[in-house]
C-alpha positions as a printed Julia matrix, in Angstrom:
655×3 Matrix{Float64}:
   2.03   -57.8   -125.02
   5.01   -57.01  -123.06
   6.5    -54.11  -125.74
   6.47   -56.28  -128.63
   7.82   -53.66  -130.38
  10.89   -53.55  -128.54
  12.11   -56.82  -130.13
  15.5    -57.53  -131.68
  16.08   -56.15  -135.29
  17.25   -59.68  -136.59
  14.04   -61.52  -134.98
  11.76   -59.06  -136.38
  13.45   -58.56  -139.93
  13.29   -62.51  -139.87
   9.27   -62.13  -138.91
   8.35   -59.39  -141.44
   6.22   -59.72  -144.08
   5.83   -63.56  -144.73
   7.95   -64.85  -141.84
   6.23   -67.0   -139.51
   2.68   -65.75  -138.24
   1.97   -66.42  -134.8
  -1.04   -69.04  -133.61
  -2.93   -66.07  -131.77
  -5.14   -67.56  -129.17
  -8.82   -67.06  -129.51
  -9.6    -64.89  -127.07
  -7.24   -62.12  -129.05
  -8.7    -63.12  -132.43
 -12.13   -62.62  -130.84
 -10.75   -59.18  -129.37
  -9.24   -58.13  -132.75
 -12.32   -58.92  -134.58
 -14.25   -56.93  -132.38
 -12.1    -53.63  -132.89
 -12.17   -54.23  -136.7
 -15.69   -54.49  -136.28
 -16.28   -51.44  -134.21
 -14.07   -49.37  -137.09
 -16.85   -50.82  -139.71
 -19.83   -49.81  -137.32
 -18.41   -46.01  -136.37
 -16.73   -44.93  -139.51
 -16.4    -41.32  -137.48
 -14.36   -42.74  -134.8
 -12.39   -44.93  -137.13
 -11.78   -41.13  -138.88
 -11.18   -38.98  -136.29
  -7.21   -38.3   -135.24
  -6.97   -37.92  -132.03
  -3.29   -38.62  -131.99
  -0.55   -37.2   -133.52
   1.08   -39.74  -136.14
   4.53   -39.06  -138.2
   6.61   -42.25  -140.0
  10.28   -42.54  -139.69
  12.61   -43.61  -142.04
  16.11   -44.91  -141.42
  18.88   -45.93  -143.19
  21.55   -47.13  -140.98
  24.98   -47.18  -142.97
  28.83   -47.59  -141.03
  29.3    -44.4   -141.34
  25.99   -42.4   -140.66
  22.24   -42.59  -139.95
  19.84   -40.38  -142.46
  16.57   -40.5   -140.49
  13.73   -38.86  -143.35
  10.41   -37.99  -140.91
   7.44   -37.76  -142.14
   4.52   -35.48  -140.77
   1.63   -33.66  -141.77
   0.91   -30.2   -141.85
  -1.8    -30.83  -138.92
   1.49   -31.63  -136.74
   3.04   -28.29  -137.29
  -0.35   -26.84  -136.31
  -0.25   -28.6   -132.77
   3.44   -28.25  -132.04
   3.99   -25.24  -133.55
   0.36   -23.55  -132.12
  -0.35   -22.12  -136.1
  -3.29   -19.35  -136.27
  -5.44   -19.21  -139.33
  -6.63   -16.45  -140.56
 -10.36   -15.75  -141.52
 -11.13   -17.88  -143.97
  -9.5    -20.62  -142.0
  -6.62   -21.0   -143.94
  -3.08   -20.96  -142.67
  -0.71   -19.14  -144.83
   2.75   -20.69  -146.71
   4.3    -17.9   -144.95
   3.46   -18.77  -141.1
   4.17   -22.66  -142.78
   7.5    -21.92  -143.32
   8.28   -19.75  -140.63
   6.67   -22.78  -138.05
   9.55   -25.78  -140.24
  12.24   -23.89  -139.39
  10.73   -23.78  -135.8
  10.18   -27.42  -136.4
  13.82   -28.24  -137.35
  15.04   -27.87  -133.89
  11.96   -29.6   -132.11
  12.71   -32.16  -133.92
  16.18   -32.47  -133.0
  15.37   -32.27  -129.36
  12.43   -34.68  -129.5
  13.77   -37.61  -132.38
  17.14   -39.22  -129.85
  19.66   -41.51  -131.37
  21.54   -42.51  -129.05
  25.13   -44.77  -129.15
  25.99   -48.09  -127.11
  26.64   -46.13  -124.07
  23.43   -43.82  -124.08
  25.46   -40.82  -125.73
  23.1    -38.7   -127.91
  24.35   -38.64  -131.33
  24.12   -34.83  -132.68
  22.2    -34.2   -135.6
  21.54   -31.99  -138.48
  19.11   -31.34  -140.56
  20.1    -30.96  -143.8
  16.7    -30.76  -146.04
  13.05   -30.59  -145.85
  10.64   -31.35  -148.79
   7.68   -28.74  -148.88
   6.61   -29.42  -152.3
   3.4    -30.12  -151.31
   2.73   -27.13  -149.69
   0.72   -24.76  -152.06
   1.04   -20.74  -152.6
  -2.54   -19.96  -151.07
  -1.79   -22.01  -148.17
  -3.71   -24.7   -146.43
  -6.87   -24.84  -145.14
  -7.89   -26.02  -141.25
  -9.96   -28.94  -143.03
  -7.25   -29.85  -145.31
  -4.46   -30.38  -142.36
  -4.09   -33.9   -143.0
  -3.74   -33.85  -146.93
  -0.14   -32.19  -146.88
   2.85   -33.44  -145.39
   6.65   -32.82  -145.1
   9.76   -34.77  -144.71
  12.67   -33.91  -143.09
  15.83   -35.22  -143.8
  18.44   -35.5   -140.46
  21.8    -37.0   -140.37
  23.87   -38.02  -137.85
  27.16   -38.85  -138.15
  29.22   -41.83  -136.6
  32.44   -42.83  -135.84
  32.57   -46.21  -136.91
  30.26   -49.19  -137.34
  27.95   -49.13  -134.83
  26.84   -52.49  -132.79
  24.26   -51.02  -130.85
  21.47   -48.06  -131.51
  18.97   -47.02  -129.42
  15.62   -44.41  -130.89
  13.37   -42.94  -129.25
  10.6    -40.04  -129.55
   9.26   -37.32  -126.69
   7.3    -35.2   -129.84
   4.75   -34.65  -126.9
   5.37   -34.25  -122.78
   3.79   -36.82  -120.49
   0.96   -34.02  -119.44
  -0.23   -33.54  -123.21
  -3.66   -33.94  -123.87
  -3.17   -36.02  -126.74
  -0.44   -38.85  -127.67
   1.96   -38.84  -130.25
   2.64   -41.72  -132.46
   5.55   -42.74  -134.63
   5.29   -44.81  -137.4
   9.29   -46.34  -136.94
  10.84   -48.26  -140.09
  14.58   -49.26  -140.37
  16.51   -50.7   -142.5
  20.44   -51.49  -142.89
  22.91   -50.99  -145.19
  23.02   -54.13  -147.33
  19.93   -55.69  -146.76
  16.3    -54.44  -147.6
  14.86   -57.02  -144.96
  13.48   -53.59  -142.72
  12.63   -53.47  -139.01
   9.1    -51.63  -138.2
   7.38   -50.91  -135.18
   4.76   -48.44  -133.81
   6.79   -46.41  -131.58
   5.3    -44.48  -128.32
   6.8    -41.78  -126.5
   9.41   -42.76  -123.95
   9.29   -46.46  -125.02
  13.0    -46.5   -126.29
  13.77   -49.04  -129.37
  16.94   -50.42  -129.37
  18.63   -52.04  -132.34
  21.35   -54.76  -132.6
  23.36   -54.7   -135.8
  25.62   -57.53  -137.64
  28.02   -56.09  -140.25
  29.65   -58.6   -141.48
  26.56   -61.1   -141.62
  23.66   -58.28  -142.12
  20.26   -59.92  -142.27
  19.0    -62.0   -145.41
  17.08   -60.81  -148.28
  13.14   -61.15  -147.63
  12.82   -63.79  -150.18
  15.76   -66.3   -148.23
  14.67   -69.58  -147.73
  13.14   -70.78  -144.5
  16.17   -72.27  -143.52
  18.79   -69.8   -144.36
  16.56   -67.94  -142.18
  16.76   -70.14  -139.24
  20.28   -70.88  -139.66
  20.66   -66.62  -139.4
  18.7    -66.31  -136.58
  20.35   -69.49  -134.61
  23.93   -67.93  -134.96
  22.5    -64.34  -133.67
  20.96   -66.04  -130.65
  24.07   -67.84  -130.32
  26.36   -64.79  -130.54
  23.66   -63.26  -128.01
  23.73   -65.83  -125.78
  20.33   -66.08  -126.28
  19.16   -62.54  -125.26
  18.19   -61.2   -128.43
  15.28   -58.69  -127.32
  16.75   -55.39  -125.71
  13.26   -53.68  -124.31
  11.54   -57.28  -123.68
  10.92   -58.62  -119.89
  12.94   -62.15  -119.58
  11.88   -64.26  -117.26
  13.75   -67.92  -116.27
  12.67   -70.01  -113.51
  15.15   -72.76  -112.22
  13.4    -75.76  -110.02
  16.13   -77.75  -108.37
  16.6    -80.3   -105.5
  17.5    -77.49  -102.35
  16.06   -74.37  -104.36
  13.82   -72.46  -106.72
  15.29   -69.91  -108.35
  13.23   -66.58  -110.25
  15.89   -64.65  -112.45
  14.13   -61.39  -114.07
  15.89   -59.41  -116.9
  13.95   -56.15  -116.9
  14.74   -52.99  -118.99
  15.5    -49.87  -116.58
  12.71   -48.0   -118.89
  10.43   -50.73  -117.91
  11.05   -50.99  -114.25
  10.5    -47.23  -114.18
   7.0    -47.32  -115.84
   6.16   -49.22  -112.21
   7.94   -47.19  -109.81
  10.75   -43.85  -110.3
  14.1    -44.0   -109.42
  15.99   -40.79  -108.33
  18.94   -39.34  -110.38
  20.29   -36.18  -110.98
  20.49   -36.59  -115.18
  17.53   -37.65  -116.98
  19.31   -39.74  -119.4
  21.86   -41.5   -117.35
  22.13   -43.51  -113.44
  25.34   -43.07  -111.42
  27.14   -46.3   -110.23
  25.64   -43.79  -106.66
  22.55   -43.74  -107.24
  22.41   -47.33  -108.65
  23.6    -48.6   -105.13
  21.36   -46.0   -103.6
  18.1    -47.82  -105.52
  19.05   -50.92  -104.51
  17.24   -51.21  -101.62
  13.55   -49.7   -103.09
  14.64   -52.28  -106.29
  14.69   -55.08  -103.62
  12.15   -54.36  -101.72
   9.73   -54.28  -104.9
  11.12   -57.7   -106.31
  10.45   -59.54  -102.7
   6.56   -58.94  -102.64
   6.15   -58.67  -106.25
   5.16   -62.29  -108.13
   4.62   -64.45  -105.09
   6.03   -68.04  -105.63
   4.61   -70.6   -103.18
   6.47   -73.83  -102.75
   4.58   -77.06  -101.5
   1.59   -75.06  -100.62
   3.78   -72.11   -98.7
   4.16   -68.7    -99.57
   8.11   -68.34   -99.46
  10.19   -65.02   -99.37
  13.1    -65.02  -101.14
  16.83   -64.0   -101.1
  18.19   -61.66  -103.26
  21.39   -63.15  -104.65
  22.65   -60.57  -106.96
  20.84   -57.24  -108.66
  22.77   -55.89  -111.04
  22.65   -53.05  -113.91
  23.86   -53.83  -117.29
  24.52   -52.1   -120.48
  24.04   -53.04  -123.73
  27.59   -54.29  -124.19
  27.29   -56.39  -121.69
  26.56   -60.44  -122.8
  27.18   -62.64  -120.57
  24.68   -61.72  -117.94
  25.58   -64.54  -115.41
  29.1    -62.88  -114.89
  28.82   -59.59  -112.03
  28.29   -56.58  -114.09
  31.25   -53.68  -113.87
  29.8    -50.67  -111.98
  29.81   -47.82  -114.49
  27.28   -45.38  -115.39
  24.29   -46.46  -117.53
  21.74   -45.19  -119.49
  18.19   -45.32  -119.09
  17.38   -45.65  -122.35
  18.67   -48.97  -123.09
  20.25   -50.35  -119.06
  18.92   -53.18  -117.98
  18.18   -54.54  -114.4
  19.18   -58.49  -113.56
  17.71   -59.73  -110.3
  18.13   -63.41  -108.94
  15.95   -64.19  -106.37
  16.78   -67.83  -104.29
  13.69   -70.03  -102.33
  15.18   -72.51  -100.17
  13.93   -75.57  -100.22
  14.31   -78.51   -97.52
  14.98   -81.03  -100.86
  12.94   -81.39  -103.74
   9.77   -79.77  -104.02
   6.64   -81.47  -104.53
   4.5    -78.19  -106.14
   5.6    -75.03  -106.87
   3.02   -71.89  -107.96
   4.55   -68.71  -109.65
   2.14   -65.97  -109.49
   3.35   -63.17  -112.5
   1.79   -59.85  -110.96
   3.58   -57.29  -112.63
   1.27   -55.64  -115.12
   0.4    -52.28  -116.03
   0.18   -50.21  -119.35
   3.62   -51.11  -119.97
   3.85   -54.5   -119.83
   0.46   -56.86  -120.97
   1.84   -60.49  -121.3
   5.79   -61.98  -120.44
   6.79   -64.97  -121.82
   8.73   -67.28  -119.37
  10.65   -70.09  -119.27
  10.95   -72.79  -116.8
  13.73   -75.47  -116.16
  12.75   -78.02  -114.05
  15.3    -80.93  -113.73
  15.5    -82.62  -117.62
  12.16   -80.78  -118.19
  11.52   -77.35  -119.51
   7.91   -75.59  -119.63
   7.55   -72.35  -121.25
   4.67   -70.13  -119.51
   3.01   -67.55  -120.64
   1.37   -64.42  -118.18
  -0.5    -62.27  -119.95
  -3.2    -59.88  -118.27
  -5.22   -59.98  -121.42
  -5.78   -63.42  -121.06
  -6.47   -63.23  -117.56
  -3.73   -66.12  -117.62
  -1.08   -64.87  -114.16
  -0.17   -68.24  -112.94
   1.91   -71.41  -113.25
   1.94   -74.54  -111.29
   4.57   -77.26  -111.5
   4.42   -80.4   -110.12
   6.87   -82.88  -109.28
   6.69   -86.0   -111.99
   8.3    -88.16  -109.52
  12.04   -86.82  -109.39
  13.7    -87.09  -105.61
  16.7    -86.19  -104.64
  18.99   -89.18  -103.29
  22.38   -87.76  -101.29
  22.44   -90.31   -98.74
  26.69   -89.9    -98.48
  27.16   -93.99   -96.75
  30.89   -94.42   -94.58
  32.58   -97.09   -96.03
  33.32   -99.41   -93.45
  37.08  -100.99   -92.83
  36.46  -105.4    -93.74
  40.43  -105.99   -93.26
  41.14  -106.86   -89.92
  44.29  -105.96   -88.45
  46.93  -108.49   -86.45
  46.94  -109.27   -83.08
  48.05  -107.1    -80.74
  50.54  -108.41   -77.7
  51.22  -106.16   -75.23
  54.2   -106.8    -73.33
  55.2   -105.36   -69.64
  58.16  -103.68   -70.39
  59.38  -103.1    -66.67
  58.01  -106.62   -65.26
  59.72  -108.57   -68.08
  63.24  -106.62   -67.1
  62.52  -107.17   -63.47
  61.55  -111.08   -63.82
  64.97  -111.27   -66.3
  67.1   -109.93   -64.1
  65.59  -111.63   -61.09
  66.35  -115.23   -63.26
  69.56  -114.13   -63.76
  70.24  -113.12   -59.96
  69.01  -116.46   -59.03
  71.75  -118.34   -59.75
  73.85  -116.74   -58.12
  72.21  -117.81   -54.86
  74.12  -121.01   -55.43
  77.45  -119.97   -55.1
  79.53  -118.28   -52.66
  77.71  -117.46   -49.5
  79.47  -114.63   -48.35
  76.54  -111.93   -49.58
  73.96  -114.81   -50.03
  71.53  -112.59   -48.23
  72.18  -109.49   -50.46
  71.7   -111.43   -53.38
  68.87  -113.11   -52.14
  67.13  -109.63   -51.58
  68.15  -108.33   -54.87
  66.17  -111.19   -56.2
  63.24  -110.83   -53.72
  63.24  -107.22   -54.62
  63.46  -107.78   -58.79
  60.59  -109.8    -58.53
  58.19  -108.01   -56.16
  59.08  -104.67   -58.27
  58.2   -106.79   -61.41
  54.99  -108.1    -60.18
  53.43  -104.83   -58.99
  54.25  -102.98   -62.05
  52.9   -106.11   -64.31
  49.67  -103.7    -65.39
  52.13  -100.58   -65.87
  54.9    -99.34   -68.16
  53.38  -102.01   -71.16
  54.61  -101.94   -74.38
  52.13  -103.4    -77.01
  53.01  -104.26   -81.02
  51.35  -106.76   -83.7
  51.73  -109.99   -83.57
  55.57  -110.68   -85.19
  53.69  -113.89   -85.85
  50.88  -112.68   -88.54
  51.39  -111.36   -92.07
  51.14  -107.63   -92.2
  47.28  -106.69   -93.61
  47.57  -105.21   -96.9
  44.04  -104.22   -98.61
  44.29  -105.56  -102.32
  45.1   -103.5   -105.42
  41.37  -103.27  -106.39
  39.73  -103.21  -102.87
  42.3   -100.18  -102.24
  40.65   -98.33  -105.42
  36.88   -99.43  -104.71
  37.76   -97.9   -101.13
  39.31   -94.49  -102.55
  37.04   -93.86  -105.78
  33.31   -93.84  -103.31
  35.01   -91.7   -100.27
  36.49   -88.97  -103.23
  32.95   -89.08  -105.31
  31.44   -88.48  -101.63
  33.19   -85.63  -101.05
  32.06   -83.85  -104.31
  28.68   -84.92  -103.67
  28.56   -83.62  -100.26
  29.06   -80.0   -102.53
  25.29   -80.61  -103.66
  23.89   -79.24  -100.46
  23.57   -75.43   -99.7
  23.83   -75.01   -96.4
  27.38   -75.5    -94.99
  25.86   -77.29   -91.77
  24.85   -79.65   -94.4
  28.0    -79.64   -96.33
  30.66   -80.54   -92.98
  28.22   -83.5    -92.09
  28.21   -85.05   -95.4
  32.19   -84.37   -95.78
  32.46   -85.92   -91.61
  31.04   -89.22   -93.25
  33.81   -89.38   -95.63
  36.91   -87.41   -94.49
  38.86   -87.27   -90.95
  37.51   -84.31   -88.55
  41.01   -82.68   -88.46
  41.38   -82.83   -91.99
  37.59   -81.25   -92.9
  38.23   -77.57   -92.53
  41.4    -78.24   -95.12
  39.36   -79.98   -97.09
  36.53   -78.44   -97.25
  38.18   -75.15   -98.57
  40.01   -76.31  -101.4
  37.4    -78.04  -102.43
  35.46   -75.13  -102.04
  37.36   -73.26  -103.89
  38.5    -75.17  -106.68
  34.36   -75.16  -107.57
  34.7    -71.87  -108.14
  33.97   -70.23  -111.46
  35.98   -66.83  -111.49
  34.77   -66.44  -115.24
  31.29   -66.06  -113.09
  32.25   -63.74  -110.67
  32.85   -66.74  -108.06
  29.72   -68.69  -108.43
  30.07   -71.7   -106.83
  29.45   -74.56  -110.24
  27.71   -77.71  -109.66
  29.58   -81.14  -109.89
  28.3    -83.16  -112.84
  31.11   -85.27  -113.51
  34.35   -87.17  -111.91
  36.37   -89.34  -113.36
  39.27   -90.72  -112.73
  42.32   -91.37  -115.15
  44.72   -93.29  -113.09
  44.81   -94.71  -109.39
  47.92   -96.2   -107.87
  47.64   -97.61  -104.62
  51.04   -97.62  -101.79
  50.83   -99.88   -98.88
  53.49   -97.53   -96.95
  53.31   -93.72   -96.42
  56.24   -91.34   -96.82
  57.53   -90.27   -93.42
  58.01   -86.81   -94.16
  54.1    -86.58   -95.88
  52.2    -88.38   -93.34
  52.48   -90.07   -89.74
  49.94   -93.38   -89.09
  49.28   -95.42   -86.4
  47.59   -98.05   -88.31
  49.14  -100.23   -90.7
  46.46  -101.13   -92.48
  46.3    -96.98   -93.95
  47.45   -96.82   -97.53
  47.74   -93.66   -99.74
  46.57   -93.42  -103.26
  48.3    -90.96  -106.1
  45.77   -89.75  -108.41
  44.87   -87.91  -111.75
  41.53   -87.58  -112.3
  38.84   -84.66  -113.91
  36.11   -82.8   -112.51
  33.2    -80.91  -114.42
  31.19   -78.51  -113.15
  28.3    -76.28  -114.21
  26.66   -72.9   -113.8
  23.76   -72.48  -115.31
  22.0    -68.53  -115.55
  19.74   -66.33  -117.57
  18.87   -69.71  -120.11
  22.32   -70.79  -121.0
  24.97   -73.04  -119.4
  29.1    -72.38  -118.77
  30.47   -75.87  -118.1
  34.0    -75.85  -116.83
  36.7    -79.49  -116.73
  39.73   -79.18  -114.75
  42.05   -81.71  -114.12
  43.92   -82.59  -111.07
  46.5    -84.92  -109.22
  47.09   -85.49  -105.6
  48.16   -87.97  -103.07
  45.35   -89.01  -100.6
  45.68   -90.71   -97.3
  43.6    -93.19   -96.24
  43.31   -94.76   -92.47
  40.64   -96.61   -90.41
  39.14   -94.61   -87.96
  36.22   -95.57   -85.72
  36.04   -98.67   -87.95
  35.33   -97.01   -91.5
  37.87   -95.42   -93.97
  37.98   -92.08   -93.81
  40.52   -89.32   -95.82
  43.23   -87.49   -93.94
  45.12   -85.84   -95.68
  45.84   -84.86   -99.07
  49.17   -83.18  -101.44
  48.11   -81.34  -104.55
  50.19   -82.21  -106.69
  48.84   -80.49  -110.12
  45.85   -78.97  -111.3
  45.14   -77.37  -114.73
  42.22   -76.2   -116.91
  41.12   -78.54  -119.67
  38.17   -76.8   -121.17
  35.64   -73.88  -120.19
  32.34   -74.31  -122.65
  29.3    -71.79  -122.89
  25.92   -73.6   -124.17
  21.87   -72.42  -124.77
  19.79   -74.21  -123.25
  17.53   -74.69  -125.69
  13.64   -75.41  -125.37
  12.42   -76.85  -128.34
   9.57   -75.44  -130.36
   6.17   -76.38  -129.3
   2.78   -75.07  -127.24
   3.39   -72.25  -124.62
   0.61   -74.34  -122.73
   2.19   -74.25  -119.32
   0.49   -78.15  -118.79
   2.76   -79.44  -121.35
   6.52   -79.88  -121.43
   9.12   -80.2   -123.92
  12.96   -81.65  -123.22
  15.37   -79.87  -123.58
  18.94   -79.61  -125.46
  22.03   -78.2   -124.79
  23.86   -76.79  -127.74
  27.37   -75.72  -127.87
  28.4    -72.25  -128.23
  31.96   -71.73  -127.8
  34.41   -73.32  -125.89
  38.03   -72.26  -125.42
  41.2    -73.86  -123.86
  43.86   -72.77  -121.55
C-alpha cells in the first residue's frame, strides 16, 4: 500500500482493534495466506532476525512527550559493536558501558519534531536494566533481555502537529531496522500503532479539546468523531498518504496530486544545503526537475490521444497549512512532514468522450494510491495498486454534452418611419414662393426679382439630394418595448454574458460576449466581469458561475443624458439588483462564493438584435463565502461503478 502507516492518528485510533476491517481483495488474501504458510513450512526463517526490531512507546500530554523504547540486548550488540569474551558471553560491565553509549544514539536517531520541522531536544532521564544479570549475557541469549529507555521532551504548549521518525541504521547498512511505533494521547487510551521504517516519517494530528473516543464508543459516536475531523481537515486527514483527485469537465481534465516531500524524494533527490529543511531557493530552484517529472509521469489520454498537460500551480505546503486550494506562503519547509501540490490542466475541445489515467508511479515506497474521480454529478473512486497489477482507469462519457450555444436576441419592435426632409431645397422653394409674388407688383426691378426667384429655385432643385435632414414620423406613436418584453430582453443577454465565462480560452470568451454585448463596450465588460469572478480567498482563481438570479428589474423608456447618448429610440435601460454564485472546486472540497450587485444597463438595437452598451455599477457586496466536502459516498472502489455524490457544508461566514 501507499505507506499505510502514515495515516492520520484519528482514522487509525478509529480503525484499531475492532473498528472496521477492510474487504481485502483476493488476490492479497491469497498472498497473505501464502506468507503465513511459508512461516509454518520454514520455522528457521520464520526464527531468524535479520532485522533489528525495538517498540516505542508514547505518551503525548500538553505539556511533554515521554517516549519509553524498547530494545534488546542483541541491539546494543550491533550498534554498539559489543565483543564477547571466550565463553561467548558479554559482560554487565561492557553492557553498561555500551547504554550510556546508547543514550545519545538514541537521541540522534529517535526525531520528534514540532509543526514547523524543529527537532524537539530530548533527555533521557532513565533506563531499566533489571533484566540484565551479574554474569552477563550470553551471544545465544541476545534476544531474551531487553531495556527501556525512558526520553522526554519538553513542549511549549499543546501541540497540533507531531512528526516521528527513526534513522537507528544508515541507508548503506546491511541490515534494516524496525520500529515497533505505539501512541497514545493524553485522555484517551484509543492508541495509534504502526510499523515504522527508517526515513518514513509519521506524522500525527492531535485534537485537545475533542481527543479521540474510548475504544468501546459506539459505531456512531465514532463516525460522528471522525466526520467533524475530516471536516475540520477539509478532508485531508492522512499527512504521509499520496492524494490523488481527478476533475472531468466540459473544456478540461484536471489531475491534482498531493504528494509528501519524503515521498517524492524516494523517486528522485532534490538538492538542499540542510538535510532537514528546503529553502523558499531551492524550492523555486526544483521546480523545474518537479515539473518535468509530473508531465511524463501517469499519462492521461483523452478521446484516444495522449495529451500533455499544463502545470497550473506546484506548490509546497506545511503542515499548518489547510486549505490547499488557496497559493501556499513561500517559507521554509521541512522534509519531514512538507508536502508537494501539483495541478496539472488537459484541454479539451468540449466534453470528452473517454478519458484513460494511467497511475505509473510505483516503487518501494509507494504500492497502491487510492484516487478519486469527479466527473460531472458522478464520482468514481479508483484504485492503482502495483500489487494488483491494477494501473489504469477509463471513464466514459454516459451521455453528458456540453450546450453553450450563446443565441443574439433579435430586435421584433419596429421603429417609425423615417422622413427625410431637404433642408436647403425646402428653404430655397419657400423663399422662391414667397419671392413670387412679388413679381406682380411694381415693375421697376421686375427682372431682379424675377432672377431671385429663378435663382431660389434652381439652387433648391440641385441641392434636393444634399443638406437632408431626416426624423421619425411626427405622425406615429413613439415604439416603446413593453414592461415584460423589456425584462425577457435584459434577463437572456445578462445570463449570456455569465455563460460566455464557461469557456477557457479568451478567443472563446470575446465571441460569446460579441453575441450579447456592443463591440465598444466588450473590453469594459469583459474585465469587470472578469474580475468580479474572482476568488481572492483562492489566490485569484477564476470561480465558475452556477447561479444568477435576479431580485428586481425596472425597465426606463428614456436614458439619462449625462449616463448615456442613443440614436435609437427604441434603446431602454434597465436598473438592477440581482446575485451571482460561483464555485471553485480543489483538492475534494468546494468554496462557493454569492455576491450581490446593482447596476444600470443599456440596451440598444444594433445590426437588428439587442445588444448591451453600457453599464453603471451601482453596488456590489458579499453575501456569503461557504467551504463544502465533496463527499463520495461509501461503496466498491471498483473503478466500473459509480456512486453520486453530496456536498456537505462546512463553514460558511458573512461579510
Amino acid at each position: 500500500m501507499n505507506q499505510p502507516a502514515k495515516t492520520s492518528l484519528y482514522e487509525l485510533q478509529a480503525l484499531a482493534g475492532r473498528r472496521s476491517i477492510p474487504r481485502f481483495r483476493p488476490r492479497l488474501i491469497i498472498l497473505s495466506c501464502f506468507i503465513v504458510s511459508t512461516g509454518l513450512f520454514f520455522p528457521v526463517i520464520s526464527e531468524a532476525h535479520p532485522i533489528s526490531v525495538s517498540q516505542e512507546n508514547v505518551y503525548v500530554t500538553s505539556e511533554k512527550v515521554m517516549v519509553s523504547m524498547q530494545i534488546y540486548v542483541e541491539d546494543l550488540y550491533f550498534f554498539q559493536k559489543l565483543e564477547p569474551d571466550k565463553e561467548n558471553i558479554i559482560s554487565t560491565e561492557k553492557i553498561k558501558k555500551a547504554i550510556e553509549k546508547h543514550k545519545q544514539f538514541l537521541l540522534d536517531r529517535l526525531h520528534v519534531r514540532d509543526i514547523n520541522g524543529e527537532k524537539l531536544i530530548g533527555k533521557v532521564v532513565s533506563v531499566d536494566d533489571s533484566s540484565i544479570k551479574p554474569q552477563g549475557v550470553a551471544m545465544s541469549d541476545l534476544m531474551l533481555f531487553t531495556l527501556v529507555f525512558q526520553i522526554e521532551y519538553k513542549l511549549t504548549s499543546p501541540p497540533e502537529f507531531l512528526t516521528f521518525s527513526q534513522q537507528l541504521v544508515d541507508s548503506n547498512a546491511g541490515f534494516p531496522a524496525m520500529v515497533q511505533f505505539n501512541l497514545k494521547q493524553e485522555g484517551s487510551e484509543t492508541p495509534y500503532a504502526v510499523s515504522m521504517k527508517p526515513r518514513e516519517p509519521q506524522t500525527i494530528r492531535f485534537n485537545w479539546e475533542h481527543p479521540p473516543l474510548a475504544p468501546d464508543a459506539s459505531e456512531e459516536a465514532w463516525q460522528k468523531w471522525l466526520k467533524e475531523r475530516r471536516e475540520e481537515t477539509l478532508g485531508i486527514t492522512s499527512y504521509g498518504t499520496i492524494y490523488s483527485f481527478l476533475y472531468i469537465e466540459d473544456f478540461e481534465v484536471r489531475h491534482e496530486i498531493l504528494i509528501p516531500l519524503a515521498t517524492l524524494e524516494s523517486f528522485f533527490s532534490i538538492d538542499r544545503k540542510e538535510a532537514d529543511f528546503l529553502s523558499v531557493e531551492e524550492q523555486e530552484a526544483s521546480r523545474e526537475s518537479i515539473e518535468q517529472f509530473f508531465a511524463k509521469a501517469n499519462p492521461i489520454e483523452i478521446d484516444g490521444i495522449a495529451v500533455k498537460p499544463v502545470i497550473s500551480r506546484l506548490d509546497f505546503y506545511g503542515l499548518d497549512f489547510k486549505d490547499f486550494a488557496k497559493p501556499a506562503e513561500k517559507k521554509r519547509v521541512s522534509t519531514a512532514n512538507a508536502r508537494v501540490g501539483i495541478i496539472l490542466s488537459y484541454s479539451t475541445k468540449g466534453t470528452p468522450d473517454k478519458v484513460k489515467v494511467t497511475w505509473d508511479m510505483f516503487n518501494r515506497s509507494v504500492w497502491s494510491v487510492e484516487s478519486v474521480c469527479f466527473a460531472f454529478d458522478q464520482s468514481y473512486r479508483p484504485v492503482f495498486s502495483k500489487l494488483e497489477r491494477n494501473s489504469i482507469f477509463e471513464w466514459e462519457n454516459p451521455g453528458h454534452k456540453v450546450s453553450l450555444e450563446v443565441n443574439p436576441v433579435e430586435v421584433s419592435l419596429q421603429p417609425r418611419s423615417i422622413w427625410s426632409v431637404p433642408l436647403v431645397s425646402s428653404g430655397c422653394l419657400l423663399l422662391g414662393f414667397i419671392l413670387s409674388f412679388s413679381l406682380f407688383g411694381k415693375k421697376e426691378s421686375y427682372k431682379k426679382r424675377l432672377a431671385a426667384v429663378v435663382i431660389l429655385l434652381v439652387t433648391g432643385l440641385l441641392c434636393w439630394p444634399l443638406t437632408r435632414v431626416t426624423f421619425a414620423s411626427p405622425m406615429e406613436p413613439i415604439p416603446k418595448v413593453a414592461t415584460d418584453k423589456a425584462e425577457a430582453v435584459f434577463k437572456t443577454l445578462h445570463k449570456n454574458i455569465y455563460r460566455a465565462f464557461d469557456y477557457h480560452a479568451d478567443s472563446d470568451i470575446y465571441d460569446a460576449l460579441a453575441k450579447s454585448a456592443d463591440g465598444a463596450f466588450l473590453e469594459t465588460l469583459y474585465r469587470q466581469i472578469n474580475q468580479s469572478l474572482k476568488m481572492q480567498e483562492q489566490g485569484g482563481a477564476i470561480s465558475r458561475v452556477t447561479g444568477v438570479n435576479w431580485e428586481t428589474v425596472n425597465s426606463e423608456t428614456l436614458f439619462d443624458s449625462q449616463d448615456q447618448i442613443t440614436q435609437d429610440e427604441r434603446s431602454f435601460a434597465v436598473q438592477s439588483t440581482w446575485t451571482v454564485e460561483g464555485t471553485v472546486e480543489h483538492w475534494g472540497h468546494i468554496h462557493t462564493r454569492t455576491n450581490q450587485y446593482q447596476a444600470v444597463f443599456y440596451l440598444e438595437p444594433i445590426e437588428g438584435n439587442w445588444k448591451l452598451t453600457g453599464m453603471n455599477l451601482l453596488d456590489e457586496q458579499r453575501l456569503r463565502f461557504q467551504t463544502s466536502l465533496r463527499e463520495v459516498e461509501p461503496g466498491e472502489t471498483d473503478q466500473s461503478e459509480n456512486n453520486q455524490s453530496e456536498t456537505k457544508s462546512v463553514n460558511s461566514s458573512s461579510s
